[in-house]
N, C-alpha and C positions, 0 to 999 in steps of 0.2 A: 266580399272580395276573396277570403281565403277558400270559399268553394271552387270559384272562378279557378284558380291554381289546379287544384287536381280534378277538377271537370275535362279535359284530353286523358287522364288514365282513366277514367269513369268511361268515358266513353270507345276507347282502346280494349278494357277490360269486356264490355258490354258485347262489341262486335266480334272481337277474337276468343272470348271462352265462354260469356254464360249465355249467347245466344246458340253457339255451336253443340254448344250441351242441352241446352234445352230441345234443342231440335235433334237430338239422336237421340234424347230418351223420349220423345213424339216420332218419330220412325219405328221406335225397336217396338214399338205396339199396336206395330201397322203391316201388314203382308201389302208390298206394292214395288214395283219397278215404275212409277211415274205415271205410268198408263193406266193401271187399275190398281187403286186403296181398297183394303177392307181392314176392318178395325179385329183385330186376334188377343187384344189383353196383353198376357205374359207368355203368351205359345212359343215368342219368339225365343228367350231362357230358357223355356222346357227344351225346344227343340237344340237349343246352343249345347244343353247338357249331356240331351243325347248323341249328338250328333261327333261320330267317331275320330274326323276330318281333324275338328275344334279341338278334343282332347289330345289327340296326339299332338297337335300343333304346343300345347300346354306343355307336354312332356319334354319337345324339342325346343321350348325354350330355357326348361330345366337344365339342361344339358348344356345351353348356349349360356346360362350364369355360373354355371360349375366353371368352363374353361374360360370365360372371362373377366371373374373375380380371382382365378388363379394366375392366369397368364397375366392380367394388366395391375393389381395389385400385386401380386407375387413376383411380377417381370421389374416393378415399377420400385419397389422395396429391394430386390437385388442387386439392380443396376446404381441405384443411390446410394445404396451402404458399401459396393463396392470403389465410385468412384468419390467417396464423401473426404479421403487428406488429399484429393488432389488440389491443385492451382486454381485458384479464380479462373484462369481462363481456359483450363479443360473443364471447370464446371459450364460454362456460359457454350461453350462447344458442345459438352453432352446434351444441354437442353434444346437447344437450337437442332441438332443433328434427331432426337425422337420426338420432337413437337412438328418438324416441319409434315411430315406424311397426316398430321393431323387438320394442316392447312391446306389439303387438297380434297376433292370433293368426293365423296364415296363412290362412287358410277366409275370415275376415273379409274380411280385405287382398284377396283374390283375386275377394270379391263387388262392392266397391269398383271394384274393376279391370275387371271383367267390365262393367258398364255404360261406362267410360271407351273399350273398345273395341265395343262395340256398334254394331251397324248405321247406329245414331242417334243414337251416342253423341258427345262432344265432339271424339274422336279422329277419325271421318268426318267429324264437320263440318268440320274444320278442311282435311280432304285434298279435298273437295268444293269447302271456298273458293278452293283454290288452283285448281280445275279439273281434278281425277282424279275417279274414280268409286269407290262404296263399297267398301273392302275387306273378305273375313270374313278378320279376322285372324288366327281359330284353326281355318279351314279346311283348313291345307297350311301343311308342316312348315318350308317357307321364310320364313313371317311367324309362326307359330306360337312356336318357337323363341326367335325373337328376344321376341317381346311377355312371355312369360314371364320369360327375364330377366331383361328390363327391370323386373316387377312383382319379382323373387326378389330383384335390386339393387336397386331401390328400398328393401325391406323390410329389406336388410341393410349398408347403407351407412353406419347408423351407427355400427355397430363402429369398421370400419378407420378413420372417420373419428377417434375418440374415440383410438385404437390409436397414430394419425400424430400428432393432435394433442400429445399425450402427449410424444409422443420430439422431437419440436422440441423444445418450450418447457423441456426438460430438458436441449437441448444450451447448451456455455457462451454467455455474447452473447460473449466476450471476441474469439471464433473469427469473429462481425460484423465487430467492430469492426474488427479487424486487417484482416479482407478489404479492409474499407469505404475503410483507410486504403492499402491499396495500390491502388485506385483501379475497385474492384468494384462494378458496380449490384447492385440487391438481385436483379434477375432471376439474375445469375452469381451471386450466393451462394444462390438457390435451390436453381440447376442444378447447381454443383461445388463447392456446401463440405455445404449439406442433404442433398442425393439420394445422395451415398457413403454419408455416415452409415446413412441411412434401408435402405440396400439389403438386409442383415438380418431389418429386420419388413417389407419388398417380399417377399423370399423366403418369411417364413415365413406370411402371409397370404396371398399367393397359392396355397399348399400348402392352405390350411384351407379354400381357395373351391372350389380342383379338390377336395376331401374331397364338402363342400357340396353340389358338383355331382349327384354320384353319389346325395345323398340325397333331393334336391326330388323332393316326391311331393304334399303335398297343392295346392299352386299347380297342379301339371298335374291333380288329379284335378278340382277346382274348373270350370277353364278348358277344359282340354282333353283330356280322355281317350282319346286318340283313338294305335295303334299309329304317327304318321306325327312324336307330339310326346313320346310314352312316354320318363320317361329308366327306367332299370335296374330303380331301384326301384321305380315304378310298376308296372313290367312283370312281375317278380316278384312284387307284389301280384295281379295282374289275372289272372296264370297259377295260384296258389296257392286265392287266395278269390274268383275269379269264375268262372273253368275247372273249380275242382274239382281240380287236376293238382297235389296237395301236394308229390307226391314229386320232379316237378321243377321245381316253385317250390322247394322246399329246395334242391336242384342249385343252383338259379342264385341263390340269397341266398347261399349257402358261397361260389360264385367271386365275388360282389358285396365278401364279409367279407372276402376274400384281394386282391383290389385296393383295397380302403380300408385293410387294415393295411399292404401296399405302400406305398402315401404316407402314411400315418401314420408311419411308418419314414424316411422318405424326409425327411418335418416333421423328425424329431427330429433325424437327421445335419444339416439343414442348421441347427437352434438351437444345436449342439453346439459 
């Protein structure tokens, strides 16, 4: 009987991840678009490794966890510690006011965004008032990059805020007050009685942002589809279902699955 019980996850688990995986690492060692198989080994890896497209796409994901373990943990850690002696109900306002952009669907958020940075949009005006000239932001991978992001932190900033807020307001005040009487501004018990505490869910969200990284796909398909803004996933998309090149779009999702459960692994030792 107690099988019976978890027999729907057995069978949940079976359809949604280890058949899906067993069949991409039976693809990644096959040259085929549907039409014609041939069986290739590991050529599929050799060629993922060489292949210029793949590494840069690696590099611009590097780039896309740099700015989004800064911006959404560092955005998320700023905003908490700034509004942590407010009122229960500017607390329950801040969460609600950067969680809500998290409950709309990325596609949307990114058509949103796409006119913010438009040729003519609020974002040139405002670089035209200062006296620059228009920029195409999603031209070249040096503004591209970043404007994403921006648009990927904006949409996900209220997690970690909700995340920090939390773990303050559940530390004791008692640990305040003592500071306060030893003769501590609130800035020093931000910086050296909060920020120790905090450094645990610092660590473990900034793991979940580099995870994150590697996954943003529809923000860049939206905005900027373009090899110079491609992170991993994209690219493995664009190789798989736009190329036709299944066998090694499977190759490069397998090494995509093997560096996400890298720091998925990496998450858990450092919760442990």
């Amino acid at each position: 009987m107690k099988y019976l019980l978890i027999l729907p996850a057995l069978i949940f688990s079976a359809l949604f991840f280890i058949w899906p995986i067993a069949a991409m690492v039976k693809y990644s060692m096959l040259k085929t678009n549907f039409i014609t198989t041939s069986f290739v080994g590991l050529d599929n890896y050799a060629r993922a490794f060489r292949d210029p497209a793949f590494l840069r796409s690696w590099l611009n994901s590097f780039f896309y966890m740099v700015f989004m373990v800064v911006g959404q943990v560092g955005g998320g850690l700023a905003v908490a510690l700034s509004t942590m002696n407010l009122s229960k109900r500017w607390h329950d306002t801040v969460r609600i006011t950067f969680y809500v952009p998290t409950l709309s669907a990325g596609i949307i958020i990114a058509q949103v965004w796409r006119w913010v940075f438009h040729s003519r949009g609020p974002l040139n005006w405002i670089v035209k008032l200062l006296g620059g000239e228009s920029v195409a932001w999603f031209s070249q991978g040096v503004t591209a990059i970043p404007s994403i992001s921006l648009v990927v932190v904006a949409s996900g900033l209220g997690g970690a805020v909700i995340y920090f807020l939390a773990a303050i307001l559940s530390i004791d005040r008692d640990l305040f007050a003592a500071a306060q009487m030893d003769g501590a501004s609130w800035f020093q018990i931000k910086t050296r009685v909060v920020a120790p505490i905090l450094r645990p869910i610092v660590a473990t969200l900034a793991l979940v942002a580099a995870i994150a990284a590697l996954q943003v796909f529809e923000t860049v398909y939206a905005l900027a589809p373009y090899e110079h803004s491609a992170t991993v996933t994209y690219h493995v998309y664009r190789e798989a279902f736009v190329m036709g090149r299944y066998g090694l779009g499977s190759a490069q999702a397998f090494i995509l699955l093997v560096a996400t459960m890298g720091l998925a692994l990496v998450k858990r030792r450092v919760e442990a």
